[in-house]
Backbone as JSON Lines, residues from 0, in Angstrom:
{"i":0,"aa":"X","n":[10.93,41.61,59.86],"ca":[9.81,41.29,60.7],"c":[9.52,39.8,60.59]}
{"i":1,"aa":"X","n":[9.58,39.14,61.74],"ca":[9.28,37.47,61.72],"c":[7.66,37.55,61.28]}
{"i":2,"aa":"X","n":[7.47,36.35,60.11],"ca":[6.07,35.75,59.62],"c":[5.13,35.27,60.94]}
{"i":3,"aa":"X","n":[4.1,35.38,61.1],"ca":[3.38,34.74,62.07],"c":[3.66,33.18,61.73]}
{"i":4,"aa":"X","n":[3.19,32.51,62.21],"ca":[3.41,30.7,62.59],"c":[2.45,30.21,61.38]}
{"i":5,"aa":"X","n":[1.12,30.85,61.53],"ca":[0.21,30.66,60.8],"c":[0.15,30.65,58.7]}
{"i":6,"aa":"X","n":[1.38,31.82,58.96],"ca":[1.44,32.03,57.51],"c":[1.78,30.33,56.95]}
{"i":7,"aa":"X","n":[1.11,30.61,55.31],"ca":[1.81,29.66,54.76],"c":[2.19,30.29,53.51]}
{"i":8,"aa":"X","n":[3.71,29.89,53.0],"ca":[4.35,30.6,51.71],"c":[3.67,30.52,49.92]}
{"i":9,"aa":"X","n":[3.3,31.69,49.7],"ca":[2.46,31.31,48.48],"c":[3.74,31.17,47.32]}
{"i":10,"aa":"X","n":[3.36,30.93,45.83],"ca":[3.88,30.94,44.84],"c":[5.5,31.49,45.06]}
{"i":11,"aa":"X","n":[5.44,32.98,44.76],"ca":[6.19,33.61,45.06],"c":[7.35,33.19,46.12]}
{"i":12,"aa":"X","n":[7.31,32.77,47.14],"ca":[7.87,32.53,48.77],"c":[7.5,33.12,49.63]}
{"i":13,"aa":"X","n":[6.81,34.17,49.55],"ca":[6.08,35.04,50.62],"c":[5.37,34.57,51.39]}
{"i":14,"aa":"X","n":[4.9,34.66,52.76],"ca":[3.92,34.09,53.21],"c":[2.59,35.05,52.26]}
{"i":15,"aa":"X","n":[1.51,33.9,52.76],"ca":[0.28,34.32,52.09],"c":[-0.42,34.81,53.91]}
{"i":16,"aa":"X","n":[-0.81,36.21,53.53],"ca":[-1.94,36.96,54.42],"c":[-3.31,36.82,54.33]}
{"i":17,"aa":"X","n":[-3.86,36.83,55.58],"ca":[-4.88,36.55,55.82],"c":[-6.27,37.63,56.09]}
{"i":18,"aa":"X","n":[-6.9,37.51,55.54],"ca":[-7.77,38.68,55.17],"c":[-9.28,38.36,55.9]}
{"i":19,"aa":"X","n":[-10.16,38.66,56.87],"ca":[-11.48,38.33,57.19],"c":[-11.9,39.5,56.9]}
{"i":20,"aa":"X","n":[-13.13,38.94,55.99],"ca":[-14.11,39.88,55.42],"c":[-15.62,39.84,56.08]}
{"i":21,"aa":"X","n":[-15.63,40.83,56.76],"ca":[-17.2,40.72,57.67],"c":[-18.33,41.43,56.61]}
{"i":22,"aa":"X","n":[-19.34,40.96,56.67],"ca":[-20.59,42.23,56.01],"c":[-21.81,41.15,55.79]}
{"i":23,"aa":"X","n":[-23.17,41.72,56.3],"ca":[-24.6,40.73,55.82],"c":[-25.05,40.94,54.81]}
{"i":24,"aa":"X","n":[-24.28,41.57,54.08],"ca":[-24.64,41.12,52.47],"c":[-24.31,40.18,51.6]}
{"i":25,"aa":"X","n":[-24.5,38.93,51.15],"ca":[-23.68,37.76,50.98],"c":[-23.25,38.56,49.59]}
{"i":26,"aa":"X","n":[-23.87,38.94,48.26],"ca":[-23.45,39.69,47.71],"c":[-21.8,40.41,47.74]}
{"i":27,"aa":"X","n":[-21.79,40.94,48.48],"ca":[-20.42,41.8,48.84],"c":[-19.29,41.03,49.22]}
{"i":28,"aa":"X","n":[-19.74,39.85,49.86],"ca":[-18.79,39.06,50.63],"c":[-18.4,38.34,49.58]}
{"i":29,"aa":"X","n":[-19.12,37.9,48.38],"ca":[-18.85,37.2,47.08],"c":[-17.86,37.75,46.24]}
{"i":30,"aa":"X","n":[-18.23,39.48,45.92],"ca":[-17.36,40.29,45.39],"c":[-16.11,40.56,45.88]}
{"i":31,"aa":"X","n":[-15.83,40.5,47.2],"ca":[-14.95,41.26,47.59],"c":[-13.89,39.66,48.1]}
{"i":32,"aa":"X","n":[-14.55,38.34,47.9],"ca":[-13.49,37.38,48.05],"c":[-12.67,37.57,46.55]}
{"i":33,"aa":"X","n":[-13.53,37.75,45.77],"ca":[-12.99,37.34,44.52],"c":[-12.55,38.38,43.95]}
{"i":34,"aa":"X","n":[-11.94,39.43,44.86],"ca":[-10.65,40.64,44.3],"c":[-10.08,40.08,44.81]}
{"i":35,"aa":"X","n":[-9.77,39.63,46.07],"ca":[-8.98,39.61,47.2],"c":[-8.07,38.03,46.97]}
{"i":36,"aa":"X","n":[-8.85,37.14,46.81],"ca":[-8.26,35.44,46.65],"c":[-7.19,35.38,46.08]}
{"i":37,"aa":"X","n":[-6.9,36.23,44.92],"ca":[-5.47,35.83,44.45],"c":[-4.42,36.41,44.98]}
{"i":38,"aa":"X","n":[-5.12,37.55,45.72],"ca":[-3.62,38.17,46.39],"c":[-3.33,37.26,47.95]}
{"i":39,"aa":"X","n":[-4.69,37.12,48.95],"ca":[-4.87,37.06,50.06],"c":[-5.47,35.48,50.1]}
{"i":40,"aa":"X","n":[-5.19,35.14,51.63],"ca":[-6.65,33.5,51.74],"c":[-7.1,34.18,52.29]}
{"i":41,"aa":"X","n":[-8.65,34.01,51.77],"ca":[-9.85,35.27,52.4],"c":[-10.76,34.26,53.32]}
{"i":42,"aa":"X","n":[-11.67,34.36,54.07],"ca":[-12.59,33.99,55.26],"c":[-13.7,35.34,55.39]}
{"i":43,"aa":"X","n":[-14.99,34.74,55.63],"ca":[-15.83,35.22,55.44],"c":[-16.45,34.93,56.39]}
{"i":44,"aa":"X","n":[-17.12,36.08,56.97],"ca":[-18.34,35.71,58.04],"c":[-19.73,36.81,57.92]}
{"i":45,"aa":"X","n":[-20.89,36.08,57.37],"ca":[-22.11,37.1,57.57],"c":[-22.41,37.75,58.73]}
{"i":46,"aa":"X","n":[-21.91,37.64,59.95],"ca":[-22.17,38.41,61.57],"c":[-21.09,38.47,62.01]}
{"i":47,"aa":"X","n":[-21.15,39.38,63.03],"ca":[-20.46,40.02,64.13],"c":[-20.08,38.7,64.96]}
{"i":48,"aa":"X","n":[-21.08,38.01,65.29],"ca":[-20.65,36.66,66.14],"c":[-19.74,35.44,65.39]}
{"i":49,"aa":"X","n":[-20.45,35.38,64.15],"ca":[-19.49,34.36,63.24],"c":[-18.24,34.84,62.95]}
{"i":50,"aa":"X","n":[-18.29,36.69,63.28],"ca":[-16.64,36.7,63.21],"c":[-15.32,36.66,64.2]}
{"i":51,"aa":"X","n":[-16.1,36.79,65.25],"ca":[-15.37,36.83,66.39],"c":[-14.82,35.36,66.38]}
{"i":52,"aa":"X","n":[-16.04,34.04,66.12],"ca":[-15.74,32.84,65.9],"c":[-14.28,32.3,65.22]}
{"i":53,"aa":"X","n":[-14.54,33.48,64.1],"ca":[-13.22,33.08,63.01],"c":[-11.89,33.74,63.47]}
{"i":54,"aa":"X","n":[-12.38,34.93,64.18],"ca":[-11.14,35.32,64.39],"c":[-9.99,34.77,65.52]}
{"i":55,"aa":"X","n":[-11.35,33.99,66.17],"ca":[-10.43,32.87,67.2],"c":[-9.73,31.74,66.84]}
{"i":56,"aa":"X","n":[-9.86,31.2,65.71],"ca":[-9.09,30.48,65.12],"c":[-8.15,30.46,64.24]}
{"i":57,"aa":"X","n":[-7.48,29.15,64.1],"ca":[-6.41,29.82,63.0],"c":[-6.76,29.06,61.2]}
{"i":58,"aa":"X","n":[-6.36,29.71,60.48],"ca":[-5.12,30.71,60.59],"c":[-6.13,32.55,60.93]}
{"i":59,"aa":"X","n":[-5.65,33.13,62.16],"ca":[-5.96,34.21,62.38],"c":[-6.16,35.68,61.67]}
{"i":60,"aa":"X","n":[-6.8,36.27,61.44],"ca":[-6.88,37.27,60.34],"c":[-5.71,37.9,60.87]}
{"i":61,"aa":"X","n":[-4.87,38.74,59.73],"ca":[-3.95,39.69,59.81],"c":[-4.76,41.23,59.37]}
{"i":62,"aa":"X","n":[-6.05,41.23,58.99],"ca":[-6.61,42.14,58.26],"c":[-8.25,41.75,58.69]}
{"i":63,"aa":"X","n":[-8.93,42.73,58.91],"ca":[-10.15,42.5,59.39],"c":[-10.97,43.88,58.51]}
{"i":64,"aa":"X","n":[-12.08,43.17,57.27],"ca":[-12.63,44.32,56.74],"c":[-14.32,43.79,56.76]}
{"i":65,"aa":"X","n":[-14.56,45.17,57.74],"ca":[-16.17,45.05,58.37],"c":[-16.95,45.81,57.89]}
{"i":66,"aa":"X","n":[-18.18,45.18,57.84],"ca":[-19.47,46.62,57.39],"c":[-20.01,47.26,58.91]}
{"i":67,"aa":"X","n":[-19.69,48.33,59.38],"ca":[-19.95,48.88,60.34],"c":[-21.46,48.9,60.67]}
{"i":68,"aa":"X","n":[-22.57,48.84,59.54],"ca":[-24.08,48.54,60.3],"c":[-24.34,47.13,59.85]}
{"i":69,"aa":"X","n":[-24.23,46.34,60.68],"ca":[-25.2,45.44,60.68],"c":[-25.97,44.75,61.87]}
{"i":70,"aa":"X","n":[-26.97,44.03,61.51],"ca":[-27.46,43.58,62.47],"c":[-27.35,42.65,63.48]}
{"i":71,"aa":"X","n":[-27.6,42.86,65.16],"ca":[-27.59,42.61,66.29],"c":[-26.14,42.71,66.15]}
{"i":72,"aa":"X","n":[-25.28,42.97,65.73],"ca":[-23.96,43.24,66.47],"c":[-23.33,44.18,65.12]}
{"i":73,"aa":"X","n":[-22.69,45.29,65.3],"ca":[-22.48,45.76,63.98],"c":[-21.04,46.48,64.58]}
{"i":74,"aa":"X","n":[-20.23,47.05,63.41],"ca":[-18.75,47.4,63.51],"c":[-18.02,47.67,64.59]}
């Protein structure tokens, strides 16, 4: 399977994946970069709108993990 463009090769040679973590709990978004950072480059957005933001740019999420209620725009 060809790497997206975006990847860039971590340690290993692998490309490194890209992970956006949605949720309005800054809390969670704290916890859940800091499982994720050493495996993944993580991106974070407190809203529904700030994520759509991120997801328009690059490097593009390959992985999108959302909190399904939140407010004015939710999962």
């Amino acid at each position: 399977m060809a790497q997206p463009i975006h990847s860039i090769p971590n340690a290993g040679g692998r490309a490194q994946r890209t992970i956006l973590v949605v949720d309005d709990a800054p809390d969670n978004l704290v916890v859940l970069s800091e499982l994720l950072q050493p495996h993944y480059r993580v991106r974070a957005a407190i809203s529904g709108v700030r994520a759509l933001d991120i997801a328009r740019t690059e490097p593009r999420p390959d992985l999108i993990l959302l909190d399904i209620m939140m407010p004015e725009m939710d999962g």
